[in-house]
N, C-alpha and C positions, 0 to 999 in steps of 0.2 A: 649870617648863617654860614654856616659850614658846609662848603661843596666837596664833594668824594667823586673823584670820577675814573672810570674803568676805562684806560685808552691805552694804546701801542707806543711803547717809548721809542722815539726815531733822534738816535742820534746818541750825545752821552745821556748818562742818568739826569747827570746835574743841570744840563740845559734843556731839557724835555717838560722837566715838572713847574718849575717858578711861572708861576702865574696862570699857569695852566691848571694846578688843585690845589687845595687847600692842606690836604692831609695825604700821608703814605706810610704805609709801612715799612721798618727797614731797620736793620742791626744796628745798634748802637755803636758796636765795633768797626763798624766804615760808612755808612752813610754820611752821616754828620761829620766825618774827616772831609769826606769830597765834597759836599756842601760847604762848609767854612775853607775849602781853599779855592773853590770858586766861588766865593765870597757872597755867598746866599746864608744869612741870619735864618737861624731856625729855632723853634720852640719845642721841646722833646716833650710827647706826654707818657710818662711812666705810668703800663699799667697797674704796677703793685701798688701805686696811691691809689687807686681804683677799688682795690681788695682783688685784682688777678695776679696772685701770684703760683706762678703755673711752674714745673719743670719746662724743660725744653730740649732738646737735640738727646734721647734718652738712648742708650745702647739696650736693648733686649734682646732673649733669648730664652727657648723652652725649658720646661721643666722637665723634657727628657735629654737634654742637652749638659742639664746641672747634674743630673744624676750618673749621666754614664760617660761625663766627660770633666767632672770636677777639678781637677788638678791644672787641667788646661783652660778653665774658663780662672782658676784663680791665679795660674801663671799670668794671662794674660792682661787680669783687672791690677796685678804688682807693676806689670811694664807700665800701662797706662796712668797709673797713678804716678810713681817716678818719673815719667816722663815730664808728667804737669808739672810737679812739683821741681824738675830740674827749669822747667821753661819758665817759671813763677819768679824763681830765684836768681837766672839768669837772660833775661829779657833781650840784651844787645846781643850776646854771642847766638839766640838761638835766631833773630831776627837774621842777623849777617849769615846763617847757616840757608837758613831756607830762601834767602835773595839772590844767594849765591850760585845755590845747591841745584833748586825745585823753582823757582818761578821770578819771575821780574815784574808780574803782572803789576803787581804793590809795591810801590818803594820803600825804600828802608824805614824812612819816617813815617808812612803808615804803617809798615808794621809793627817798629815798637810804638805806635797809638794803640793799635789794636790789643799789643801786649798791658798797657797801663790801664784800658780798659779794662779788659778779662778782671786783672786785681785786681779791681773794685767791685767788680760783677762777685768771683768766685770769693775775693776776700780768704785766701790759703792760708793766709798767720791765724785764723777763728775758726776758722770751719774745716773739715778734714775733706780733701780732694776724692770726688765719690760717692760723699755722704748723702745719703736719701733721710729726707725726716719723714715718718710713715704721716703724721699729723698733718703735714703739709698735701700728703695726697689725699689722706682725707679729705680736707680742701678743697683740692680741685673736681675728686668725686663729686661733693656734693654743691659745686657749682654747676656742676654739669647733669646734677639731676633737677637744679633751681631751672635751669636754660630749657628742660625737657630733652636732652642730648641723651639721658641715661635711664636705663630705669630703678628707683628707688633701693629693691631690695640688693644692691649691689654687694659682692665681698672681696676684700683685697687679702684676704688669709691667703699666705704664700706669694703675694703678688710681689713682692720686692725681696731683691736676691739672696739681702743678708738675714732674714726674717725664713726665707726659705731654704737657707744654708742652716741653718740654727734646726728649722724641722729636720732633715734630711740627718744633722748630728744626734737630735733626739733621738731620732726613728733608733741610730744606729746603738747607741748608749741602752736603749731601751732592748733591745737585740742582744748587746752582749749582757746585759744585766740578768735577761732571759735565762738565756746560757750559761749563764755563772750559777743562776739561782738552780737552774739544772743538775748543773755538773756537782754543785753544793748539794743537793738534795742525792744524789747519786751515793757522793763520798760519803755521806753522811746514812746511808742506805747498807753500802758496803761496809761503814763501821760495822754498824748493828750487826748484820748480819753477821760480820766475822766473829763479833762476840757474843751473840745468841749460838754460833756455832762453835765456840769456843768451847762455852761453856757446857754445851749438848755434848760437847765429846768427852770432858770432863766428869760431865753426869756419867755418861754410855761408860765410862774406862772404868769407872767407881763399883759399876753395879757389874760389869764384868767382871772385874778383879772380885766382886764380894760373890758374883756366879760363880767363878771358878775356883776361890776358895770351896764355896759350899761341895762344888761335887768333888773337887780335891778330897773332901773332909768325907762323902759322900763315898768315893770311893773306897779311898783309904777303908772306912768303918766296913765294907763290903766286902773287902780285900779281909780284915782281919778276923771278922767274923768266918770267912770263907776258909782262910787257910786252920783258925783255931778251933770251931766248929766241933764239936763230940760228936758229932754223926756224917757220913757220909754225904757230900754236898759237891751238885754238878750242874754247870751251867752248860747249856742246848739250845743249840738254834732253832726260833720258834716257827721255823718254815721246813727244817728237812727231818729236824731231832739229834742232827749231829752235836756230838761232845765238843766244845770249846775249852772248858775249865772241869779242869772234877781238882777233889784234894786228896790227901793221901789215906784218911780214913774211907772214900769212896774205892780206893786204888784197891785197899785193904779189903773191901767188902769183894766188888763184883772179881777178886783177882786177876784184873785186865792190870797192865802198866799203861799210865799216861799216855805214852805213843800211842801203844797198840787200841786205844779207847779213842784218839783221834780219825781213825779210818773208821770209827762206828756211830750207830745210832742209838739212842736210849734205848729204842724198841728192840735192837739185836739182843739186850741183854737183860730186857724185863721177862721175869718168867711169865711163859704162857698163860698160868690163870690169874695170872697177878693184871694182866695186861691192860684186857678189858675193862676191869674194875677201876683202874687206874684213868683213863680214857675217860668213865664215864664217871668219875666225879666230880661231884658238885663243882670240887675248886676246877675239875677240869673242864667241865659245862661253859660256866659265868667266866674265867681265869685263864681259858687255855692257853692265849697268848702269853702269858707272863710265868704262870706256877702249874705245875703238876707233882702228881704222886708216884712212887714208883717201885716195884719193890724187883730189887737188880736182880739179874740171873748168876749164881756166881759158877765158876768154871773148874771142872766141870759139872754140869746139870746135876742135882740129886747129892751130891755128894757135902755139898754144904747147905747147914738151912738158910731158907729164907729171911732175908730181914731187912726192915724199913730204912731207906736214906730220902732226905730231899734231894729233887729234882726243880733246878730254874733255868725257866726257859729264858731268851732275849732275843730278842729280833723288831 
């Protein structure tokens, strides 16, 4: 039977334990050096023949650490890895550095033990210096909910750095995809619009040019009728009754001249009993704003007859 026993090591390592326990725990990387050079035979039990195959000596750090310090947590996982990788490749020079350097505790010959170990442990020509298998924590998760250590519904989502590096890119890829899909739907907003407005102005220029033709045309026919007109024809403001336009058949009638019909009013020069009449008809009733009737005064009073002209008002 196998004795295990829990006592205080007095003296070295190696002369403390022989015969005194059976078993002990202890690095592969120096135990077993100072055991076999004080020449105590030992039997190593590997727990991964076991099915423990565990991480061990693990570097961690939060996940508000990665997020607001990323550049510096990946500076510093480049140094560490180069540095393995330079100590892998060079074993004597890195042994003679830290003998030299940092400590005497170990001599040279167990250090590069220690270094011939590590390669067979890390194995750096197979496997990449750093490399977490997430399967293998799975692993150890669910030995440790077999042991009762954990409890079942356990989750490692984010739990390993380059799984949680990979989220943190998504997040960010997902963020400017937002952004873009934004700023795309924007430009694409701002097309339209320029060319819904485009074309609205295009419409608007169309129908104004074919508005301003019309009262062009509008006028014009108001203008020709106005000056060619057989009967006298006067336009009056439909707020005071002042002359604006008369034509020369109206000049001819009331025998005022154009100027002197500027300082007047229709009413100065409709005769008196014409006046009334004129006021109160129909067209001037329903129409007053636009047309009345009139029948001019002409100058002086009595001396010429009376006679019909149109009268239009504007205002």
């Amino acid at each position: 039977m196998i004795r295990s026993l829990s006592c205080p090591i007095i003296g070295s390592w190696t002369t403390s334990l022989p015969g005194r326990v059976d078993g002990q725990t202890a690095y592969s990387t120096n135990e077993p050096y100072l055991l076999h050079k004080a020449g105590v035979e030992v039997a190593t039990i590997q727990p991964l023949n076991y099915g423990i195959d565990f991480y061990g000596d693990c570097i961690v750090t939060t996940e508000h650490e990665v997020r607001t310090h990323l550049e510096k947590i990946e500076a510093f996982r480049r140094s560490v890895r180069q540095g393995w990788l330079y100590a892998m490749a060079n074993p004597q020079e890195i042994a003679e550095l830290i003998h030299s350097r940092y400590s005497q505790e170990k001599s040279l010959d167990h250090l590069l033990y220690e270094a011939k170990t590590m390669q067979d442990l890390i194995q750096p020509e197979f496997v990449e210096i750093g490399h977490m298998n997430p399967e293998r924590w799975r692993h150890i998760a669910a030995t440790f909910v077999k042991l009762g250590m954990m409890k079942a519904d356990y989750n490692l989502q984010g739990f390993l750095y380059s799984e949680f590096r990979e989220n943190i890119a998504t997040e960010k890829q997902h963020t400017k995809n937002l952004v873009l899909a934004i700023l795309t739907i924007l430009v694409c907003f701002s097309i339209f619009s320029g060319l819904a407005l485009m074309i609205f102005n295009r419409k608007l220029a169309g129908q104004v040019r074919k508005r301003t033709a019309s009262l062009a045309a509008s006028e014009q026919y108001f203008r020709t009728f106005f000056e060619m007109a057989s009967v006298g024809v006067a336009q009056v403001d439909a707020h005071t009754g002042r002359y604006q336009r008369v034509n020369k058949k109206y000049c001819d009638i009331v025998g005022y001249s154009f100027e002197e019909l500027q300082g007047l009013a229709f009413t100065d020069v409709t005769h008196p009993e014409d006046l009334k009449d004129d006021l109160d008809h129909p067209c001037g009733q329903s129409r007053r704003r636009q047309y009345g009737r009139s029948v001019p005064r002409a100058r002086p009073v009595g001396q010429q007859p009376r006679r019909r002209c149109c009268l239009c008002r504007r205002g």
